[in-house]
C-alpha atoms as an extended CHARMM CRD file, in Angstrom:
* protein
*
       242  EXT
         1         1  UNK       CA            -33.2030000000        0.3100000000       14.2920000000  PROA      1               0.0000000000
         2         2  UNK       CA            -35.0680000000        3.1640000000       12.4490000000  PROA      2               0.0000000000
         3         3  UNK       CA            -36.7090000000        6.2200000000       13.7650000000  PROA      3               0.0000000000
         4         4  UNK       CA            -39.9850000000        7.5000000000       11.7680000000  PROA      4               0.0000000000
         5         5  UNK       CA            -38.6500000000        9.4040000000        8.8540000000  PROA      5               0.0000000000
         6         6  UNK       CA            -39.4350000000       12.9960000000        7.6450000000  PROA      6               0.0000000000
         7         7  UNK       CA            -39.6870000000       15.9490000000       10.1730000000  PROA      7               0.0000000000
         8         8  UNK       CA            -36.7180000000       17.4660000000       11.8120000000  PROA      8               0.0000000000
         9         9  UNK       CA            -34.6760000000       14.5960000000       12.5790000000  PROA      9               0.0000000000
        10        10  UNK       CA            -34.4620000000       10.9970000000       11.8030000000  PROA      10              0.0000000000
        11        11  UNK       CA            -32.1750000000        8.1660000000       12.4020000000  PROA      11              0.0000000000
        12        12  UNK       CA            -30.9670000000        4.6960000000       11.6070000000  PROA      12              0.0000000000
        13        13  UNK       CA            -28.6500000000        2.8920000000       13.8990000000  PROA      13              0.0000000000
        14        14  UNK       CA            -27.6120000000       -0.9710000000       13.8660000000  PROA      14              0.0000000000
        15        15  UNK       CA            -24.9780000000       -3.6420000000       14.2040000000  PROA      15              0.0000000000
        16        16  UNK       CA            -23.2330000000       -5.2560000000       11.7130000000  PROA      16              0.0000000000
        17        17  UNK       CA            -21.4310000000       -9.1420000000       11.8650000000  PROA      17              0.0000000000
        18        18  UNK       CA            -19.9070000000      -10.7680000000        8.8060000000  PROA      18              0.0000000000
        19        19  UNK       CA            -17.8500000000      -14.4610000000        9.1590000000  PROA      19              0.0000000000
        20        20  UNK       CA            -16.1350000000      -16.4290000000        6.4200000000  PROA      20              0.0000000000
        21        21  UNK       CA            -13.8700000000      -18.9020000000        6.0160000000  PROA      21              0.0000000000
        22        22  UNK       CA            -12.2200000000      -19.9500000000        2.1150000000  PROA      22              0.0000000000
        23        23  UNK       CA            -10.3220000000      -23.4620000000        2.3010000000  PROA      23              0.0000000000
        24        24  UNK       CA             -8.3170000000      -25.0830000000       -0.6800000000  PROA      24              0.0000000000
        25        25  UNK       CA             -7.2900000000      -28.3510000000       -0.3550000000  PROA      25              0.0000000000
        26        26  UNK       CA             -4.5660000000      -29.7260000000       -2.6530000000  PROA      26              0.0000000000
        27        27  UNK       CA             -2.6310000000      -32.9520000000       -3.3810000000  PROA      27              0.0000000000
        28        28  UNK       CA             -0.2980000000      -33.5570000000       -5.8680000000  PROA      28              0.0000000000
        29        29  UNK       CA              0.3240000000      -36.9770000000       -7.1510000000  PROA      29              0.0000000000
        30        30  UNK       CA              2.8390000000      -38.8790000000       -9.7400000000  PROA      30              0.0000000000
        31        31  UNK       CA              6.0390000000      -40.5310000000      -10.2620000000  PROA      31              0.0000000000
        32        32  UNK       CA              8.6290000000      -37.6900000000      -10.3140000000  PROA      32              0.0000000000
        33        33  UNK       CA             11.0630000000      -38.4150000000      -13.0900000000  PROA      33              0.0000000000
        34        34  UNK       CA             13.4360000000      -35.5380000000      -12.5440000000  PROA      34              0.0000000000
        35        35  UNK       CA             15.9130000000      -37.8150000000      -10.3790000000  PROA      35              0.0000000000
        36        36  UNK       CA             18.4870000000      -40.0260000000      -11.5180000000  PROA      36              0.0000000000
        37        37  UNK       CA             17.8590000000      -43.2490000000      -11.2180000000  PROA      37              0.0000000000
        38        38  UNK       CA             13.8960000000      -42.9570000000      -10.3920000000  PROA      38              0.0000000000
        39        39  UNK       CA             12.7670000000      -44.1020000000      -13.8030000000  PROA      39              0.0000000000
        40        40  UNK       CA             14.0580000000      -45.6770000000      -17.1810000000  PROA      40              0.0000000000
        41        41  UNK       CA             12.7800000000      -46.6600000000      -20.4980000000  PROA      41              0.0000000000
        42        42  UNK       CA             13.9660000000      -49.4100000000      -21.7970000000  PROA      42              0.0000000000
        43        43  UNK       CA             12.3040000000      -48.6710000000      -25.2190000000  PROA      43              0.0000000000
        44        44  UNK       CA             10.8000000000      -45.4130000000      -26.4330000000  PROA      44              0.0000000000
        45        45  UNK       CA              7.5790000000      -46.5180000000      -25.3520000000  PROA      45              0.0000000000
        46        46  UNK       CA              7.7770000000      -47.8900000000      -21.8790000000  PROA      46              0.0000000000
        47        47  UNK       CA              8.7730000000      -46.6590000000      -18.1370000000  PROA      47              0.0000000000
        48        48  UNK       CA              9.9320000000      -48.4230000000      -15.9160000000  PROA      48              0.0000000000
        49        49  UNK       CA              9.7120000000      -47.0900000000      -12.0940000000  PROA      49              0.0000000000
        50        50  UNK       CA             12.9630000000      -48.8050000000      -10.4150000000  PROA      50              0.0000000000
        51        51  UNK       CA             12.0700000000      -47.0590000000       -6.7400000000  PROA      51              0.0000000000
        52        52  UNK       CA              9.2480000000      -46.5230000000       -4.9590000000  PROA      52              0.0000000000
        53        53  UNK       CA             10.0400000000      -43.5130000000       -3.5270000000  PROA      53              0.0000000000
        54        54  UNK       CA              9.8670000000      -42.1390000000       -7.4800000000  PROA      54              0.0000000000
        55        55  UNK       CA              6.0670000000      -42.3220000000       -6.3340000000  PROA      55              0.0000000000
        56        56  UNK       CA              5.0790000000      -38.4720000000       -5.3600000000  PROA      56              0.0000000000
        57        57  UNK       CA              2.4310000000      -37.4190000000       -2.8670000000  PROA      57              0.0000000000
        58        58  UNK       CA              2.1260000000      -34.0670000000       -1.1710000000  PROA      58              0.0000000000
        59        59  UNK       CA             -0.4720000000      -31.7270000000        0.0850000000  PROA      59              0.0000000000
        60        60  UNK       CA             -1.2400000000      -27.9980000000        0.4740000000  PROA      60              0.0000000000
        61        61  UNK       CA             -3.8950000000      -26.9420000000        3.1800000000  PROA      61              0.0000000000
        62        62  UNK       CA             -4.6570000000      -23.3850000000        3.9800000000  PROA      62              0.0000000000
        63        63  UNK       CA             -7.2220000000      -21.4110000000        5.9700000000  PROA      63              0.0000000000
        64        64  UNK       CA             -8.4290000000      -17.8190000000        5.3070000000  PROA      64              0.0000000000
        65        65  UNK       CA            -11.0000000000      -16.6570000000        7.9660000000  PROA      65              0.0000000000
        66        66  UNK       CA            -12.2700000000      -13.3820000000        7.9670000000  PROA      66              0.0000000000
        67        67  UNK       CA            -14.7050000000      -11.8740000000       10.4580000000  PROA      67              0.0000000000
        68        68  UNK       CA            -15.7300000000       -8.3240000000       10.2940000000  PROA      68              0.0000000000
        69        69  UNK       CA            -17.8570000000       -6.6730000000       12.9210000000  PROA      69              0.0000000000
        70        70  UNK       CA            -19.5270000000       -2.9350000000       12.7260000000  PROA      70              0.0000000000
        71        71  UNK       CA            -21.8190000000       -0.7030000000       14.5810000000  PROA      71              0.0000000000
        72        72  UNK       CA            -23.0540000000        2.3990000000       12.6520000000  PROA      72              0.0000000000
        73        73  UNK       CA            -25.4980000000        5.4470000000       12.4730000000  PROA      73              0.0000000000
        74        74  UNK       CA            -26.5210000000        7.5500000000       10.2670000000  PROA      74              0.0000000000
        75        75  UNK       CA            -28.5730000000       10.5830000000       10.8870000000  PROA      75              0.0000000000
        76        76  UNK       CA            -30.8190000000       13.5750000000        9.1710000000  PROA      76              0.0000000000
        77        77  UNK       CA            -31.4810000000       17.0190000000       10.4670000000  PROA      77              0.0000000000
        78        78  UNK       CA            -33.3720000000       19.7960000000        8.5600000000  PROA      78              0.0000000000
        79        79  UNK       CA            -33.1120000000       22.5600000000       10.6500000000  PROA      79              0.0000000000
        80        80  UNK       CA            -35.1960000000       24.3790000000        8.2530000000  PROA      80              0.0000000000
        81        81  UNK       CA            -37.3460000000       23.8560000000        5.4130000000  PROA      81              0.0000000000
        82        82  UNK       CA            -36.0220000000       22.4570000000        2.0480000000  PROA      82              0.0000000000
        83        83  UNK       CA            -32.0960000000       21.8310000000        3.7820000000  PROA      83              0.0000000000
        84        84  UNK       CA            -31.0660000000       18.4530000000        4.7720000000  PROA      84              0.0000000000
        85        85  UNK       CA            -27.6790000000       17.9440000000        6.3050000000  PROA      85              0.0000000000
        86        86  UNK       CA            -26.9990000000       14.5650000000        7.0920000000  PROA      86              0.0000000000
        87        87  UNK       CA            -24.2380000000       13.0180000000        8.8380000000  PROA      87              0.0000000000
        88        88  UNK       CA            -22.6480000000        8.7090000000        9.1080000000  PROA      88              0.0000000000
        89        89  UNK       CA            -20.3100000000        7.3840000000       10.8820000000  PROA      89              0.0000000000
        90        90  UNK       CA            -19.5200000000        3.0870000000       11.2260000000  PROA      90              0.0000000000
        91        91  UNK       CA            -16.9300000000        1.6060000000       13.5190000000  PROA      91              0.0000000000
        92        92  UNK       CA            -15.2490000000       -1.4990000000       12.1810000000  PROA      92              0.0000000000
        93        93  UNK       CA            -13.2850000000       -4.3940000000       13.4530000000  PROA      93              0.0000000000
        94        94  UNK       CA            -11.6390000000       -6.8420000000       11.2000000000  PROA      94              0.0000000000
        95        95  UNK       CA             -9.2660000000       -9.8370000000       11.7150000000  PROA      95              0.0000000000
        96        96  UNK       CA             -7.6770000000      -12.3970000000        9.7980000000  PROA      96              0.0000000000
        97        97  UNK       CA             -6.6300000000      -16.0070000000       10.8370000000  PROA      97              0.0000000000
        98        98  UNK       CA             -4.0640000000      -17.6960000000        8.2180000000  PROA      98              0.0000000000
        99        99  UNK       CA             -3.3480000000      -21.2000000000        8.5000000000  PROA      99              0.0000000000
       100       100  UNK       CA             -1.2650000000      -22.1540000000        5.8210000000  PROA      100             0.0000000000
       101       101  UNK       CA              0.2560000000      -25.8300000000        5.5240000000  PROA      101             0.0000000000
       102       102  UNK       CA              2.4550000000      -27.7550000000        2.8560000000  PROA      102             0.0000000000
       103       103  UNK       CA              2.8570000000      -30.9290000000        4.2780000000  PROA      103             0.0000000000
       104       104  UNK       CA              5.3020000000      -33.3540000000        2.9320000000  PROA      104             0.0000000000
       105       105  UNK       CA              4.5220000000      -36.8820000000        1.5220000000  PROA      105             0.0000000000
       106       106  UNK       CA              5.9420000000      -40.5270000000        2.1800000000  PROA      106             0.0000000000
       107       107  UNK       CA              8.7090000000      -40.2250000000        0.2910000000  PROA      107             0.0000000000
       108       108  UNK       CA             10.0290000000      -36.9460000000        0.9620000000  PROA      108             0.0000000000
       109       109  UNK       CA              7.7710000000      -34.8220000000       -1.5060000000  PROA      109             0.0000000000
       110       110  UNK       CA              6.7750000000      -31.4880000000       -0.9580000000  PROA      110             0.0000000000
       111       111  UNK       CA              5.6520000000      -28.1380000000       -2.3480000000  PROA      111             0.0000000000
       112       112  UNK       CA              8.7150000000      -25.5190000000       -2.1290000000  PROA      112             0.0000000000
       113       113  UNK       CA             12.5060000000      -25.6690000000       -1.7400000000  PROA      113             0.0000000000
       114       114  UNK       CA             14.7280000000      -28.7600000000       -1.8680000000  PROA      114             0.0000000000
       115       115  UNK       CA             14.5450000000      -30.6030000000        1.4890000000  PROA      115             0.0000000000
       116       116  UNK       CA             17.0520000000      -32.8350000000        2.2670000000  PROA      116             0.0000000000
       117       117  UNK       CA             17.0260000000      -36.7130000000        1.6610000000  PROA      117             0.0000000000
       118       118  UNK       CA             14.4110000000      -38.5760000000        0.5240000000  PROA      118             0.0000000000
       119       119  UNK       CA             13.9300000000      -42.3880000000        2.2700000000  PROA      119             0.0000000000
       120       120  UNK       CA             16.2650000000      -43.6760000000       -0.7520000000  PROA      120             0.0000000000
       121       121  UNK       CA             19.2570000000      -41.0970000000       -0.0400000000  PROA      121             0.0000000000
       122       122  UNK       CA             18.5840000000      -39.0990000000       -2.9150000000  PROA      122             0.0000000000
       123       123  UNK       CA             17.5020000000      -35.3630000000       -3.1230000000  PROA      123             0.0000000000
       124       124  UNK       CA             14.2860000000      -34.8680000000       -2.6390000000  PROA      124             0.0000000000
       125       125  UNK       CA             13.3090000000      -32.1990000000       -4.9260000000  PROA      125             0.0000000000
       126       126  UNK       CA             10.3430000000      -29.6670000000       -4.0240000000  PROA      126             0.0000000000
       127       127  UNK       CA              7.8640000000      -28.9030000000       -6.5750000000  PROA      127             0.0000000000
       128       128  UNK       CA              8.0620000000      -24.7590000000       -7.2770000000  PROA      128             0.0000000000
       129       129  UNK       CA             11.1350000000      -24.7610000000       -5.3820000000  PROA      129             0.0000000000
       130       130  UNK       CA             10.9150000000      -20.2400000000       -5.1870000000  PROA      130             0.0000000000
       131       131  UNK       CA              8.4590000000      -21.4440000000       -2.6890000000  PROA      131             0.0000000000
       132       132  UNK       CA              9.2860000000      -22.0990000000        0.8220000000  PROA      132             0.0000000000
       133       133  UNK       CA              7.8030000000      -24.9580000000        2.6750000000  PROA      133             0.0000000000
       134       134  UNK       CA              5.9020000000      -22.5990000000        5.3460000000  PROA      134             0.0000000000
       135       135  UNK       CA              4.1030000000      -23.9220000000        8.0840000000  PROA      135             0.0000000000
       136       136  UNK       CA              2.3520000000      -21.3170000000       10.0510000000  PROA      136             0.0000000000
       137       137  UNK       CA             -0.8520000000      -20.0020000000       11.4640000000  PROA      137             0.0000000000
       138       138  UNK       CA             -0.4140000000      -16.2590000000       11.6370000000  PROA      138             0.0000000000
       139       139  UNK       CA             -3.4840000000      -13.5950000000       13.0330000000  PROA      139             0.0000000000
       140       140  UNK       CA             -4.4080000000      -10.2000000000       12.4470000000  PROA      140             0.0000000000
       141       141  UNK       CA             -6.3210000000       -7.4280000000       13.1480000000  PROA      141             0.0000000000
       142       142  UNK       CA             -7.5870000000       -3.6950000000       12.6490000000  PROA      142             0.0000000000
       143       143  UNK       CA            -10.2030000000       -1.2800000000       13.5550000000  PROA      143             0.0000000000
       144       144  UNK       CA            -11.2260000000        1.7950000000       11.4540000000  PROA      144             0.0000000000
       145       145  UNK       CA            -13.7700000000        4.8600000000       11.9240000000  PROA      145             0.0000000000
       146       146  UNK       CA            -15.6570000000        5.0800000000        8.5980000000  PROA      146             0.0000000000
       147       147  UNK       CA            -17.8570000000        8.6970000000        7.8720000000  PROA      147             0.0000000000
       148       148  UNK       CA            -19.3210000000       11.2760000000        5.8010000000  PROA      148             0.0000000000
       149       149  UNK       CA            -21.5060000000       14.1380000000        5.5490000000  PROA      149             0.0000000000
       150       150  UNK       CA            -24.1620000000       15.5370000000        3.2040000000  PROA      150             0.0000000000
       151       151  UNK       CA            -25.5240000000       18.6220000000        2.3650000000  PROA      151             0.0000000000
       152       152  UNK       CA            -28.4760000000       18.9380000000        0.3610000000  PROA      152             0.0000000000
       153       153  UNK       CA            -31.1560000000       21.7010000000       -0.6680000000  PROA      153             0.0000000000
       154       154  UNK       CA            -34.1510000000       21.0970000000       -2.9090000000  PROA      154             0.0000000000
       155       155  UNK       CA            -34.8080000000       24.5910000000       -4.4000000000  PROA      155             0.0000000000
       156       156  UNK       CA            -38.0890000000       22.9210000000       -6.1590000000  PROA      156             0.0000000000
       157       157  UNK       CA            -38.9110000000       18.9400000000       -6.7450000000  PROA      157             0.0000000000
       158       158  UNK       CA            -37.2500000000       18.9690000000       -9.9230000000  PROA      158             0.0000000000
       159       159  UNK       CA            -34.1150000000       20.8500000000       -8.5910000000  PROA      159             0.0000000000
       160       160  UNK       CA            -31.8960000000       19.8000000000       -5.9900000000  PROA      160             0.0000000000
       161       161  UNK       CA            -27.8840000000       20.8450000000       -4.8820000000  PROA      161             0.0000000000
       162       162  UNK       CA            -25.9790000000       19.0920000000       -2.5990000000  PROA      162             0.0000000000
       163       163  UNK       CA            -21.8350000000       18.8580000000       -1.4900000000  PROA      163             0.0000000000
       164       164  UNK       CA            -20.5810000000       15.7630000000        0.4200000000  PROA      164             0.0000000000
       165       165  UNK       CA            -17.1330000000       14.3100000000        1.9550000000  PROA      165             0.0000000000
       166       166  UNK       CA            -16.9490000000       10.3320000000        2.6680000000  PROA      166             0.0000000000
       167       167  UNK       CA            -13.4750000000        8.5540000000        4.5600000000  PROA      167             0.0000000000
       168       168  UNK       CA            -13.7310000000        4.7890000000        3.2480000000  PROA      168             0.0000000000
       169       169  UNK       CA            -11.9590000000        2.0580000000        4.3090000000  PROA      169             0.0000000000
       170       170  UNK       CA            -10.5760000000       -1.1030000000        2.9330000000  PROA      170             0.0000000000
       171       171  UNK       CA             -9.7330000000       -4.1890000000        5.2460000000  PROA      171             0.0000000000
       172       172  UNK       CA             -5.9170000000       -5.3720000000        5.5510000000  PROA      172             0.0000000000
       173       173  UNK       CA             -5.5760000000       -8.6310000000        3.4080000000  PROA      173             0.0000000000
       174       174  UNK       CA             -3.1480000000      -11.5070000000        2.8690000000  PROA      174             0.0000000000
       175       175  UNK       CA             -1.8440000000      -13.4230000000       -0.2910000000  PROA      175             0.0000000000
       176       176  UNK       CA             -2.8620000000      -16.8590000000        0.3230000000  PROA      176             0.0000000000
       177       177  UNK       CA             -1.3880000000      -18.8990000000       -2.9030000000  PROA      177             0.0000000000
       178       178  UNK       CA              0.1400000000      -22.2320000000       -2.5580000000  PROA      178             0.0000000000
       179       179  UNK       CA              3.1100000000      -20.7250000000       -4.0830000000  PROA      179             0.0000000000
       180       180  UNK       CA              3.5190000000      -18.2350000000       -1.6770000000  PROA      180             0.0000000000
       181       181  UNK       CA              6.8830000000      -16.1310000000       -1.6060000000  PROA      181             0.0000000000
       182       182  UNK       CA              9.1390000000      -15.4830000000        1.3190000000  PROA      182             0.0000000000
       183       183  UNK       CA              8.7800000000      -11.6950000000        0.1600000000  PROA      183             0.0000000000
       184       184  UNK       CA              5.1960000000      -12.1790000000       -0.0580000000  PROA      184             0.0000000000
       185       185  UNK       CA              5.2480000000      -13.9810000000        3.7020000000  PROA      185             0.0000000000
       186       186  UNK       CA              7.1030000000      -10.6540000000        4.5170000000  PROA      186             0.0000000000
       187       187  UNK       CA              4.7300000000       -8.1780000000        3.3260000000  PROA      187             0.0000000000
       188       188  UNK       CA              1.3380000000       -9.8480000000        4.9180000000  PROA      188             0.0000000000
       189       189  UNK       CA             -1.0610000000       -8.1650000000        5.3150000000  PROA      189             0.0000000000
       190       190  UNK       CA             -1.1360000000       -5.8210000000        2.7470000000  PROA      190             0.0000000000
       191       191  UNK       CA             -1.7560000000       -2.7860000000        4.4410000000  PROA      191             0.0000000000
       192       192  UNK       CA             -5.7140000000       -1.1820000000        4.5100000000  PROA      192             0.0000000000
       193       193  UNK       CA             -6.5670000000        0.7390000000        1.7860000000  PROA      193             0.0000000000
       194       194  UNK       CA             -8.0230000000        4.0320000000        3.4190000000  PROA      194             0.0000000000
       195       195  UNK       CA             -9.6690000000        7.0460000000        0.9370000000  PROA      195             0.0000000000
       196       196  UNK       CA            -11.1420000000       10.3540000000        1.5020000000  PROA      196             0.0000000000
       197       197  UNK       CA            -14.0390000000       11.4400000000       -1.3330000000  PROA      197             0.0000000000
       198       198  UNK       CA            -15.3780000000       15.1300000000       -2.5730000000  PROA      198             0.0000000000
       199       199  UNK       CA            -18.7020000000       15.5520000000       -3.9590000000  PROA      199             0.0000000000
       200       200  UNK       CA            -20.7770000000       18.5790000000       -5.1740000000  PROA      200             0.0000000000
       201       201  UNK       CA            -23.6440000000       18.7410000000       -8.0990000000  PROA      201             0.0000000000
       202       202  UNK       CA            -26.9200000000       19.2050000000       -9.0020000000  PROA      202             0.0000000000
       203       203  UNK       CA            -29.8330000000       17.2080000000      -10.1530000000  PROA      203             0.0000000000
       204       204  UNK       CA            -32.6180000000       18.6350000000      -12.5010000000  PROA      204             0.0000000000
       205       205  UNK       CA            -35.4700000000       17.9890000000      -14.4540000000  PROA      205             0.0000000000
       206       206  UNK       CA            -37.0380000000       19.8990000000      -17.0680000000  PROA      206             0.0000000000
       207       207  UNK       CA            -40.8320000000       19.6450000000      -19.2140000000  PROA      207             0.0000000000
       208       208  UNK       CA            -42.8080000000       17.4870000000      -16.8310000000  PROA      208             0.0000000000
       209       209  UNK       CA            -39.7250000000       15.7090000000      -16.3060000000  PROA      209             0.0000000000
       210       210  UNK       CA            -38.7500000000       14.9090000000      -19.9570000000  PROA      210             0.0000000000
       211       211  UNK       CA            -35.4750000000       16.1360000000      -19.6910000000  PROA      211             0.0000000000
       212       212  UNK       CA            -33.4840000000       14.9740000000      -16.9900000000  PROA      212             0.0000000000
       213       213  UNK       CA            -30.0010000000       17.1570000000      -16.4040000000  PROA      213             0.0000000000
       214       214  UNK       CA            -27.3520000000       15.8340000000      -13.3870000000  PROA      214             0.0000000000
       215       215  UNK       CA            -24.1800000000       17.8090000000      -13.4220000000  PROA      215             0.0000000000
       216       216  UNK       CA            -21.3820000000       16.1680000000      -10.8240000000  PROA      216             0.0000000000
       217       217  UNK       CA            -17.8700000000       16.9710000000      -10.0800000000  PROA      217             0.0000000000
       218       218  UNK       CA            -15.7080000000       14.4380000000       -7.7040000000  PROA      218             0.0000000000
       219       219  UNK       CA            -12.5250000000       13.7190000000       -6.7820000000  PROA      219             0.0000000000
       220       220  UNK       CA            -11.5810000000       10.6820000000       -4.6830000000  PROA      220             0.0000000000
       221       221  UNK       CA             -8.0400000000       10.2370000000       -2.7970000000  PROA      221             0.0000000000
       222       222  UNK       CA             -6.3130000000        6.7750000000       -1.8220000000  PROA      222             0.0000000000
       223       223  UNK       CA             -4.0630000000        5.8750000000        0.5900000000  PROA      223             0.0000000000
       224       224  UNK       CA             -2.3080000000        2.7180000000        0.6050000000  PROA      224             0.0000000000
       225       225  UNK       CA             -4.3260000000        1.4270000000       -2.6160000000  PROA      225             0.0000000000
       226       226  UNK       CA             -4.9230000000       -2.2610000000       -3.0290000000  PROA      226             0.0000000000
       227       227  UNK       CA             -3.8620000000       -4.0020000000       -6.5730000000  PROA      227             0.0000000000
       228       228  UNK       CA             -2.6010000000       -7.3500000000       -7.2810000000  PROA      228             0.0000000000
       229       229  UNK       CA              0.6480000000       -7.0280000000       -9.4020000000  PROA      229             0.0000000000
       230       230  UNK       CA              4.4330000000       -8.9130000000       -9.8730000000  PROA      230             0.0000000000
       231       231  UNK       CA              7.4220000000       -7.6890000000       -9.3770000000  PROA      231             0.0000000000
       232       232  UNK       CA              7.8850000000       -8.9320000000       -5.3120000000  PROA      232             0.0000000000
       233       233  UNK       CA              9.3460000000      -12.2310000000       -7.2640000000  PROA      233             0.0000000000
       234       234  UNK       CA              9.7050000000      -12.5080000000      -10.9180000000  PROA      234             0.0000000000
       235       235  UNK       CA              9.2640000000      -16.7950000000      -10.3750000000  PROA      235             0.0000000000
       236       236  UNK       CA              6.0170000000      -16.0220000000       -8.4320000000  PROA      236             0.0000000000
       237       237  UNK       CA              2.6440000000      -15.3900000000       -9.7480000000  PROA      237             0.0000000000
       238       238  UNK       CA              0.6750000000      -12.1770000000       -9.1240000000  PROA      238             0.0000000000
       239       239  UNK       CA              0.8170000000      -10.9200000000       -5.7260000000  PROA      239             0.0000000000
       240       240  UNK       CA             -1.5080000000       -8.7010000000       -3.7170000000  PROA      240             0.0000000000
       241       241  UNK       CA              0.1480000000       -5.3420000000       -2.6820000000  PROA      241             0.0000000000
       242       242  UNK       CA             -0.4660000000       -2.0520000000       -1.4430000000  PROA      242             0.0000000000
């Protein structure tokens, strides 16, 4: 909803609604040859499969939905001619539901750790065994008050100076890889990502506009700064941290 712009004061208020959900779906299939007794070759050329439980089957499911939700406003005021100060500000809510499943197969196959016996007796070794076999659905949420102000005076229409501050915000997040760590279960949700923003310049132009000369100096802060990286387990691949 938007006010008539120009004159003293305008506005623009509204709502804001955002819903996702990402999915993977994976199975993993084969005859798992890693077990005594599972396979032979009686020549260099054949296989022979002498259980069925050599036969492998397992699945990874997971879930990532994200709904964000936001009212904001943003407002001008020119108290006097040529001087605009304008001020923003946006209320957000954000949660996260993570369903996250490795379920295990027929014959005792599975992403993650060693589990057990299979149906024959015999070990029944997990595929990327640094990963544990979670089952889980976990939820979070956060809220966050987003702003900024602007000052700005046109000295002519070709020559304009302005300063500004702006707090951003980004969401909370979680790591949702089929090999997912027990240190990376432990550290979800990376934390939000907040930052604070300086701004001050000018903006010119010159010769019936010919020459156009901006001049800007800004420096932006983080807090709790969002990167994917290793390190939380060396077996593991990238991980998002903060």
């Amino acid at each position: 909803l938007a006010s008539p712009a120009g004159g003293t004061f305008d506005y623009v208020v509204g709502l804001f609604y955002y819903n996702s959900m990402i999915g993977r779906d994976l199975t993993i299939g084969g005859i798992r040859n890693n077990i005594a007794g599972n396979v032979s070759f009686p020549t260099p050329t054949t296989l022979v499969v002498n259980r069925d439980t050599a036969y492998v089957m397992a699945d990874y499911i997971g879930r990532v939905r994200t709904v964000s939700s936001a009212a904001f406003a943003n407002v001008n005021f020119r108290p006097f001619d040529k001087f605009t100060l304008t001020g923003g500000a946006r209320i957000v809510r954000d949660t996260i539901d993570w369903n996250h499943k490795k379920v295990t197969g027929p014959n005792g196959d599975h992403f993650g750790a060693n589990n057990g016996l299979n149906p024959a007796g015999v070990a029944a070794v997990g595929a990327n065994p640094g990963s544990p076999a979670f089952n889980f659905v976990r939820k979070f949420a956060d809220s966050h008050l987003l702003g900024r102000v602007t000052a700005k005076y046109e000295f002519s229409p070709d020559f304009m100076t302005y300063a500004s501050w702006a707090h951003g915000y980004k969401a909370q997040a979680v790591d949702a890889d089929l090999v997912l760590t027990q240190a990376s279960f432990d550290n979800s949700p990376v934390a939000p990502e907040t930052s604070n923003s300086w701004e001050v310049g000018f903006k010119s132009q010159f010769w019936d506009r010919r020459v156009t000369l901006n001049v800007t100096a800004y420096k932006t802060t983080f807090s709790g700064y969002q990167t994917t990286s290793s390190g939380i387990d060396p077996s593991a691949p990238p991980a998002l941290r903060s």
